[in-house]
C-alpha positions in Angstrom: 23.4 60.0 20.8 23.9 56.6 20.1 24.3 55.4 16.3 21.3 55.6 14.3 22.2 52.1 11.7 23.2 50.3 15.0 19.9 51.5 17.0 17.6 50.3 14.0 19.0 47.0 14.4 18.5 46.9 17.8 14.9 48.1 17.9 14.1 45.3 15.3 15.7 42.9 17.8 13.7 44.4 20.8 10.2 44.0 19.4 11.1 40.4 18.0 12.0 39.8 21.8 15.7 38.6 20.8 17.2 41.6 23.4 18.6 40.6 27.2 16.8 42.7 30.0 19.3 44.9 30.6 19.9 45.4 26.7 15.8 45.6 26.5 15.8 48.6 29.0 18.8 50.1 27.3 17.0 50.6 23.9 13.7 51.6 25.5 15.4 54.2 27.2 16.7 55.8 24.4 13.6 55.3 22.5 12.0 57.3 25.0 13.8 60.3 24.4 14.8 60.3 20.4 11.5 60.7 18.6 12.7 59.0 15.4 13.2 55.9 16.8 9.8 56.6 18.5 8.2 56.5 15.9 10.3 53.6 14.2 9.7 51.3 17.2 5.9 52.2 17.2 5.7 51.3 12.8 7.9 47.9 13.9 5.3 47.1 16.3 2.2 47.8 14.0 3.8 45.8 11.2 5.0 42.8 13.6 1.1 42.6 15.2 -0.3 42.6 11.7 1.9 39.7 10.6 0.8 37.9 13.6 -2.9 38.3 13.1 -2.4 36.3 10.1 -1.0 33.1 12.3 -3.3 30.8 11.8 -4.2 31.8 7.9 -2.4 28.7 6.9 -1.8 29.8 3.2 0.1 32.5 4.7 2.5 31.4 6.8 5.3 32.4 4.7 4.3 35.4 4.5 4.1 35.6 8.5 7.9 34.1 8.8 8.5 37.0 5.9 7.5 40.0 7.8 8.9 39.2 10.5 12.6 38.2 9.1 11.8 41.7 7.1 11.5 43.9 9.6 14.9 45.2 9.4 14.8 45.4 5.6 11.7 48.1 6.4 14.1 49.8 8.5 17.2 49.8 6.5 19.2 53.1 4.9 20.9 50.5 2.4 21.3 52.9 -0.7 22.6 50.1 -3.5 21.3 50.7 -6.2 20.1 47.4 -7.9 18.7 47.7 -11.7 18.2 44.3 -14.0 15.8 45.2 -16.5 13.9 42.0 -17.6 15.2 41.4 -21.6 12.1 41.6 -23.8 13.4 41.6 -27.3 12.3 38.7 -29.2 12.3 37.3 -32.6 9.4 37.7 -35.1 9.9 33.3 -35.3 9.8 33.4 -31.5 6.9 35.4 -31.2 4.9 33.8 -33.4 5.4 30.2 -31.2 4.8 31.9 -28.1 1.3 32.8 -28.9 0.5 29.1 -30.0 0.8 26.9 -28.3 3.2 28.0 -25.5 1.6 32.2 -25.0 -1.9 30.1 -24.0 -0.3 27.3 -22.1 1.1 30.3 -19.9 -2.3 32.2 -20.1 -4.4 29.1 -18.4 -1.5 28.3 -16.2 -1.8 32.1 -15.0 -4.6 30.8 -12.9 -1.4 30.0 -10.2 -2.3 33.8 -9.3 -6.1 33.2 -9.1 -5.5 30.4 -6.6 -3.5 33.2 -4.2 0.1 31.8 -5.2 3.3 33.3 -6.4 5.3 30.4 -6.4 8.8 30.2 -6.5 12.1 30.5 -8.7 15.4 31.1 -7.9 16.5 34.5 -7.8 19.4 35.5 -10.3 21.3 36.8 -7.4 20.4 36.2 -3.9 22.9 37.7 -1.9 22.2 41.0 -3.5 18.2 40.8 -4.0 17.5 39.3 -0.5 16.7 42.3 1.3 14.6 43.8 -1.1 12.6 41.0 -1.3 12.1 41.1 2.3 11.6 44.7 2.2 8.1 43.5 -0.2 7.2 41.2 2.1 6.9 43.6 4.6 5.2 46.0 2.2 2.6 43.4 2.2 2.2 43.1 6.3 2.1 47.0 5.6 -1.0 46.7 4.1 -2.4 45.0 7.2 -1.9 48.0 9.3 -4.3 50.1 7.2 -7.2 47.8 9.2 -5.5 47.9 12.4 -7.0 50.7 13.9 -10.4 52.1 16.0 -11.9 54.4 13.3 -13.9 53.0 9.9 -11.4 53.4 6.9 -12.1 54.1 3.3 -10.0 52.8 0.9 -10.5 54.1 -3.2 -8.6 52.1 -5.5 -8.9 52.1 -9.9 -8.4 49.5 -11.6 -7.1 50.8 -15.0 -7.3 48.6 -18.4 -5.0 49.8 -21.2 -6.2 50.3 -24.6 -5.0 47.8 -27.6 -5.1 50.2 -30.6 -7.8 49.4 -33.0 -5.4 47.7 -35.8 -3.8 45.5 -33.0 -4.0 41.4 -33.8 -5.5 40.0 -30.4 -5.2 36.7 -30.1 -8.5 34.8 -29.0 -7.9 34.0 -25.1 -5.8 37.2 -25.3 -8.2 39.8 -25.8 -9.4 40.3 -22.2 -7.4 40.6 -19.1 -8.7 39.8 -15.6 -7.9 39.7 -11.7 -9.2 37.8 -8.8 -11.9 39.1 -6.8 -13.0 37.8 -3.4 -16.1 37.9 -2.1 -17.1 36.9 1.5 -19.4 34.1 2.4 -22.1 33.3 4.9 -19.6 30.8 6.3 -16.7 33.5 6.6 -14.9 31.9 3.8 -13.4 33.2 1.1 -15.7 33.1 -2.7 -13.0 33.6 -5.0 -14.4 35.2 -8.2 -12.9 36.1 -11.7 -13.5 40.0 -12.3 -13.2 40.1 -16.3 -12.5 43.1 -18.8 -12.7 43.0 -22.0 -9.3 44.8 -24.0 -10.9 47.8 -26.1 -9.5 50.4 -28.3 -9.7 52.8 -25.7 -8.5 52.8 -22.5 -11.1 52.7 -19.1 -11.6 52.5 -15.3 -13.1 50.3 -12.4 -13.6 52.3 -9.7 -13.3 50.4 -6.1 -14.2 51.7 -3.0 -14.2 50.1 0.3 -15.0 50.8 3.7 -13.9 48.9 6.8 -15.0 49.1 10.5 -11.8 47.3 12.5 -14.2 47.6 15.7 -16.4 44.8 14.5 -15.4 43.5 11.4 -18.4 45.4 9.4 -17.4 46.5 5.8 -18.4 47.6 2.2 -17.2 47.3 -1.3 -18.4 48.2 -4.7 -16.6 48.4 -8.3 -18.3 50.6 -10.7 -17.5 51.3 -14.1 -18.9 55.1 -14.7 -21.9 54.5 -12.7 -22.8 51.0 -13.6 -22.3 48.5 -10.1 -20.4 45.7 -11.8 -19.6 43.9 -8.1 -20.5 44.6 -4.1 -20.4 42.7 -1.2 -21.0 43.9 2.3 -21.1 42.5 5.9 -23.4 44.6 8.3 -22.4 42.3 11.4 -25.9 40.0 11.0 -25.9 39.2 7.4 -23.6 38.7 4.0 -25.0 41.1 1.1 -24.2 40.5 -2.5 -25.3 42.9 -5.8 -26.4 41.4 -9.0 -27.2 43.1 -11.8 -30.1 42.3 -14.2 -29.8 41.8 -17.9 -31.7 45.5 -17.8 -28.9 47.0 -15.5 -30.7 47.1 -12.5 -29.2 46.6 -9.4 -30.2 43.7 -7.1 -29.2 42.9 -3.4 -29.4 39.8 -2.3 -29.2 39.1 1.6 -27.8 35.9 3.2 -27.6 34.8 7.2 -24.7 34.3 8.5 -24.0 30.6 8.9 -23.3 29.0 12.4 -19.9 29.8 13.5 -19.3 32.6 11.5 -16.4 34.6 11.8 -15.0 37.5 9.8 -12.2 36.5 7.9 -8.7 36.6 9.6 -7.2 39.1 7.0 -9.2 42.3 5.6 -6.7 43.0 3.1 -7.8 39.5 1.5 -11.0 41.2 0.1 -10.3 45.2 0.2 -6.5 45.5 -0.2 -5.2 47.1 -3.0 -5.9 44.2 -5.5 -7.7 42.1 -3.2 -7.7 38.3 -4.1 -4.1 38.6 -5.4 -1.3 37.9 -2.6 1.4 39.5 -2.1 3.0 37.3 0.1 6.4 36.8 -1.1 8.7 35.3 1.4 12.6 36.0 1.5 13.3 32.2 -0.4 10.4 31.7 -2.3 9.1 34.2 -4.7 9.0 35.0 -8.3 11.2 38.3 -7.7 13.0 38.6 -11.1 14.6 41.8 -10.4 14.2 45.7 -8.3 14.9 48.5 -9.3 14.9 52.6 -7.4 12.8 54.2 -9.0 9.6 57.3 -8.5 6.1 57.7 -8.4 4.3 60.4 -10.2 4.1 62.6 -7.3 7.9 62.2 -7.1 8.0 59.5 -3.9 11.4 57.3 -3.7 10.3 53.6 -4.7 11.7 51.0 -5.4 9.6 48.5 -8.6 9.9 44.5 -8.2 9.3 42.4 -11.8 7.6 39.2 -10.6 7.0 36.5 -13.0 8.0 33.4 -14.5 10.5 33.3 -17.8 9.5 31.3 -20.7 11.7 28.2 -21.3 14.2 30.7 -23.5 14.2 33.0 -20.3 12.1 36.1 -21.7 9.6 37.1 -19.1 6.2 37.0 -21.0 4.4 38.3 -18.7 4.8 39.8 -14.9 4.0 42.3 -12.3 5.7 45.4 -11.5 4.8 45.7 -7.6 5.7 49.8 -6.7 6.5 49.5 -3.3 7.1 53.7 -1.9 10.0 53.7 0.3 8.8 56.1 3.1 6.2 53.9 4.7 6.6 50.4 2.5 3.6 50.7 1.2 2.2 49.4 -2.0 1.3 52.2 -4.3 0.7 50.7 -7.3 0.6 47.4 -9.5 1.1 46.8 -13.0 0.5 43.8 -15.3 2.1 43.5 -18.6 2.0 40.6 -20.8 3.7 40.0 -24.1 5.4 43.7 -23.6 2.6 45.4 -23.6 0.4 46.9 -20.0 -2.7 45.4 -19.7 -3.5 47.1 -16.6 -2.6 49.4 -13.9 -4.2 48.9 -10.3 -3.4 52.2 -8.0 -4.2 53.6 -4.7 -6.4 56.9 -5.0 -6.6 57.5 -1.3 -6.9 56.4 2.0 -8.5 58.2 4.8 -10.7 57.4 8.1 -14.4 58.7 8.2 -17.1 58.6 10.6 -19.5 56.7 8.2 -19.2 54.5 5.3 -20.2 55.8 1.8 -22.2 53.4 1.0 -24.1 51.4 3.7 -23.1 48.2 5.3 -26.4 46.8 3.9 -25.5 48.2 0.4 -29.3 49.9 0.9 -28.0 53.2 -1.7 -27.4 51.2 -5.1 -30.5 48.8 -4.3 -32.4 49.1 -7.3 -30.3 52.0 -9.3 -30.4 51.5 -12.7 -27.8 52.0 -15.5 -26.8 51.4 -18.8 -25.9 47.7 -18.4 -22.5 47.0 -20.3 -20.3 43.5 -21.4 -17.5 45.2 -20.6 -16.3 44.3 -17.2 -17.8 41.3 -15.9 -17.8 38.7 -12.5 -17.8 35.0 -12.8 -18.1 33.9 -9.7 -16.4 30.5 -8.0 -13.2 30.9 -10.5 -11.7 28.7 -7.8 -13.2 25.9 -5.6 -11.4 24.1 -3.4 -11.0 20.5 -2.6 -14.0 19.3 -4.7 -14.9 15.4 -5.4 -14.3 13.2 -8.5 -18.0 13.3 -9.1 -18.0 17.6 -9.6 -15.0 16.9 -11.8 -17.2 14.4 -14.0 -20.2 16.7 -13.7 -18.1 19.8 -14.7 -15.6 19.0 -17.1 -16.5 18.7 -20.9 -13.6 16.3 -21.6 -12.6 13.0 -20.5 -10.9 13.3 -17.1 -8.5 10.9 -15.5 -7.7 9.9 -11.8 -5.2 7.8 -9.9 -6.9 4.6 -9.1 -4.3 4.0 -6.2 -2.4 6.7 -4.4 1.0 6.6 -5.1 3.5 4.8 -2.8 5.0 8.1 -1.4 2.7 11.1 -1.2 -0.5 11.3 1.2 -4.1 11.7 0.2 -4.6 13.4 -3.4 -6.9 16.8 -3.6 -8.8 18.0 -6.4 -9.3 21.9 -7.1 -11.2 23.2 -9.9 -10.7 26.6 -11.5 -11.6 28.7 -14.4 -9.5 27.5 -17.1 -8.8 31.1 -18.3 -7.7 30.5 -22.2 -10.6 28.6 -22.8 -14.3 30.0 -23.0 -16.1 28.7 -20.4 -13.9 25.8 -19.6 -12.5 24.0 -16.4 -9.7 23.3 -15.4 -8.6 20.7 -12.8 -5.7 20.4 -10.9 -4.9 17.4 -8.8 -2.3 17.3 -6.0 -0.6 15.2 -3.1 1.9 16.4 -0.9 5.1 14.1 -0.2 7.2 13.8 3.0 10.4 13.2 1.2 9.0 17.1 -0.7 8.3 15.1 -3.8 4.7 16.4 -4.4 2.6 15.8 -7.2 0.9 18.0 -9.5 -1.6 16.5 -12.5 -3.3 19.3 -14.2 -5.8 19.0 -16.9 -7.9 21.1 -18.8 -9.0 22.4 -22.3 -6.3 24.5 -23.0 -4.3 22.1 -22.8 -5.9 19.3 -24.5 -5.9 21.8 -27.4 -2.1 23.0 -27.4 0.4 20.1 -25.7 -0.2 18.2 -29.2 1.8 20.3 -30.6 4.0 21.2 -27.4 4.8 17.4 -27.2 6.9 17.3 -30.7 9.8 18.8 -28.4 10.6 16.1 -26.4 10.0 12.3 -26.9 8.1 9.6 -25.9 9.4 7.7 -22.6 6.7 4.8 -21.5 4.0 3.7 -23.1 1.5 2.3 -20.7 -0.6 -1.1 -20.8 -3.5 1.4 -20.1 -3.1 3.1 -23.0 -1.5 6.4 -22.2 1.9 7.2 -24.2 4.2 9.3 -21.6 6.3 12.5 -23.7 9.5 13.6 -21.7 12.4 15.9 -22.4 11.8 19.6 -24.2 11.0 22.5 -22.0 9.6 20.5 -18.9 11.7 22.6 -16.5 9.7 25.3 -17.4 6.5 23.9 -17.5 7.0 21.7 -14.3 7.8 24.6 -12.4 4.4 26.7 -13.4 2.1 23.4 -12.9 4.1 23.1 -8.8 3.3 26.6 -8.7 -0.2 26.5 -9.6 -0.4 24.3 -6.8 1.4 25.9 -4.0 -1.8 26.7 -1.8 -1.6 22.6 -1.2 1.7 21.6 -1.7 2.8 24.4 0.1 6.6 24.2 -0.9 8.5 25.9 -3.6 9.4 24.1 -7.0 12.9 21.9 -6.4 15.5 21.9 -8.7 15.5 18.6 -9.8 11.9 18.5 -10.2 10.4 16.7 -13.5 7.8 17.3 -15.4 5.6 14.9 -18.4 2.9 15.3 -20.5 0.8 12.8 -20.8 -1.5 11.6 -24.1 -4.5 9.4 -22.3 -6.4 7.1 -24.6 -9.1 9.9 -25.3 -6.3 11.9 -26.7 -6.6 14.7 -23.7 -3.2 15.9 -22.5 -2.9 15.9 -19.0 0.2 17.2 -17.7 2.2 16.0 -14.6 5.1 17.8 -12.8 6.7 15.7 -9.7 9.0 17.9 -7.2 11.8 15.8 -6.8 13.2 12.6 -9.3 11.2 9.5 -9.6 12.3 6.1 -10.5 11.5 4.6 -13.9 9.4 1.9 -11.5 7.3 4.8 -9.9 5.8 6.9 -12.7 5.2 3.4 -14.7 3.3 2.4 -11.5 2.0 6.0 -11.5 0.8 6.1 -14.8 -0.5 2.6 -15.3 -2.9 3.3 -12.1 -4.9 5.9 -14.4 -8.2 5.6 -15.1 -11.2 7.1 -16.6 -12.7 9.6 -13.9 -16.3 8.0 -14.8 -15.0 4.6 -14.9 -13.7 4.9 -11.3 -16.7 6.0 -10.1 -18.9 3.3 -11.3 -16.4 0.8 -9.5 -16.7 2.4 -6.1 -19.1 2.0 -3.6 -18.1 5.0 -1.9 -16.3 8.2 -3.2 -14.1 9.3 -0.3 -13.7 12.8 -1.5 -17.5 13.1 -1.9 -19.0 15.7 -0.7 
């Protein structure tokens, strides 16, 4: 019988097509008679045809080139055992500064998740984390598979939020925790919505459950807390259903036609994975992998844990996810989010099973009109992030002066705008402005309340560099390594390539005394962020001295 290590290598080669014929017909041979590698070959094939339905999804191509490059990382017997517990002690002193100003700077700049990006950092040790960083990006293609097949599947997920004792301090912007949650639109797009839970003194649990027909794209979701319907979305192959409940807790479905053109979106587990809206799609070079570890799940499953976040500018990671990844199948199991050392929430997989009919119809016709006791508790903002929006809907929806680039710089191409939920602030907006650079020195300009409230402070660690005829004072130096790296990855789904490490970062105090904050990926020449800078104006003031907005919508 031939050797099993070298005959996994060689299966991944055949179904990446890398074999000769003769070496093709060789391996299929003896996959026809050993069952093991039977069934290996078949898994290979199920994972490599999901990664490739996502061609296409262009904010996922890395995690296409991932799952394929980790196919043999799915496969592998490797046993090293690799442990590097993040370091979470911290000093009263430090403590206290995180939580103001730098804890909320991290909090609004969290939205990088919202947006459906991990960006990048280096990992401490490449050579030794590299497979098992391939290894999650395959656990993520593994998720694909669960919609792959002929028969409708239900999928029950909890979403569980952690108590905070009733004596605990919460800060204010601290005190609820929240995920993404998409929702499908009449167009096929993607809604992407803030599900928010308030932090109580006892612990409690969202309840998802979602139902998916692979045949014809039809499917069903609902999040309950008890028995109050707190979000549902369905698509019955005509039209796009949506709940919303009623100040009196009673259940409302509203009904949308499908807009010309529509198609189902590309990837299911976008909007009913396990933590849908939040990607997974780590690729081997760029992710946020801070360190793995074996470990088991309750029911006593070999897994391995991966700590994904971003350290603070002292290197303590603040806050991060602890992906669960179970070694049989490379499946995720469950998720954890923990900020400032303490869980804030747990997101696990109850069960996963095909049926012949969905629980709850594809029309959502069961909770129309149920009534319950309506709660504050877990609520849905919707549009937490909209896309490439105009300088007029960033006039008509910030509540602060906002700034714009009056000329594009020299050596980027056209500049987007994306607005988001500016999480630390109640109610507020954030914008974040980006070009992408041929030479991969991007541009990032972020600005929001948050941090019009907290760089004032933040900027009395580094110094002033240019002061601008236009009236903005330029602050360089201190931490802006750190910060530079979260505004590039806030905007990775448009800049689309990992923070550099020469990258540079400002903050800058505009006339109005806002703070907006600008990262560049690469160095930039005294000459170009003076031009860059002095080409600032008032958002408002630009658009009374142009005929024409080109980014109007």
């Amino acid at each position: 019988m031939a050797d099993h290590e070298h005959m996994k290598d060689q299966l991944v080669s055949l179904v990446l097509g890398e074999l000769s014929e003769q070496q093709r017909s060789e391996v299929a041979s003896h996959a026809a008679e050993c069952d093991q590698c039977r069934a290996e070959l078949k898994q290979l094939e199920q994972l490599l045809q999901c990664a490739g339905r996502r061609k296409g999804f262009s904010a996922d191509e890395s995690l296409l080139e991932a799952a394929r490059n980790g196919l043999l990382a799915a496969v592998s017997s490797e046993k090293t055992r690799i442990i590097a517990r993040p370091d979470l002690r911290r000093a009263f002193e430090w403590r206290k500064i995180m939580i103001s100003p730098i804890a909320r700077i991290a909090v609004a700049a969290v939205i990088a998740v919202a947006a459906g990006l991990f960006g990048v950092s280096k990992l401490s040790n490449p050579s030794k984390l590299l497979v098992r960083v391939r290894l999650l990006a395959t656990a993520c293609a593994a998720e694909e598979t669960l919609f792959a097949g002929t028969e409708i599947i239900h999928i029950q997920n909890e979403i569980i939020v952690h108590a905070h004792g009733q004596s605990d301090e919460v800060e204010p912007g601290l005190d609820y925790t929240w995920l993404p949650m998409c929702s499908v639109k009449p167009d096929g797009g993607l809604r992407f919505n803030q599900l928010k839970m308030t932090v109580a003194p006892e612990s409690y649990v969202v309840t998802d459950h979602s139902w998916y027909d692979p045949v014809i794209g039809r499917f069903s979701r609902v999040l309950k807390t008890g028995d109050a319907v707190v979000f549902a979305n369905s698509y019955d192959g005509r039209f796009i259903y949506d709940a919303n409940v009623t100040p009196e807790g009673v259940t409302q479905i509203s009904k949308q036609a499908l807009a010309t053109g529509f198609k189902p979106p590309q990837s299911p587990a976008e909007y009913l994975g396990l933590a849908a809206g939040l990607k997974t799609a780590l690729a081997k070079d760029d992710s946020l992998v801070q360190n793995v570890q074996e470990s088991t799940l309750a029911n006593g499953d070999a897994a391995h844990i991966y700590t994904v976040g971003t350290p603070d500018p002292n290197g303590q990671l603040q806050s991060y996810w602890l992906f669960k990844v179970r070694d049989k199948d490379s499946t995720i199991a469950e998720k954890e989010f923990v900020l400032l050392a303490r869980t804030q929430l747990v997101i696990r997989r109850v069960l996963t099973e095909p049926v012949k009919a969905p629980g709850v119809s594809w029309n959502l016709a069961e909770i129309e009109g149920t009534t319950s006791h309506a709660t504050q508790q877990v609520t849905i903002t919707p549009d937490m992030v909209v896309p490439n929006v105009s300088v007029q809907h960033m006039v008509d929806r910030a509540k602060f002066e906002t700034y714009v680039f009056s000329a594009k710089p020299s050596w980027t191409g056209a500049i987007e705008i994306t607005d988001c939920i500016d999480p630390a602030s109640l109610g507020g907006r954030m914008f974040i402005m980006t070009a992408r650079a041929d030479d991969g020195r991007h541009l990032v300009l972020v600005q929001s309340p948050t941090y019009n409230a907290m760089l004032g402070q933040f900027v009395r660690a580094g110094q002033v560099v240019y002061t601008s005829p236009n009236g903005f004072r330029v602050w360089g130096g201190g931490p802006q390594k750190w910060y530079s790296e979260i505004l590039l990855q806030s905007a990775r789904a448009s800049i689309k390539d990992p923070p550099s490490e020469n990258r540079i970062g400002y903050i800058l105090e505009s006339p109005a005394g806002t703070f907006p904050a600008l990262a560049v990926n690469g160095p930039v020449s005294d000459a170009e962020l003076h031009g860059l800078v002095d080409s600032l104006t008032s958002a408002k003031t630009y658009l009374s001295g142009q005929a024409t907005d080109p980014n109007k919508k």
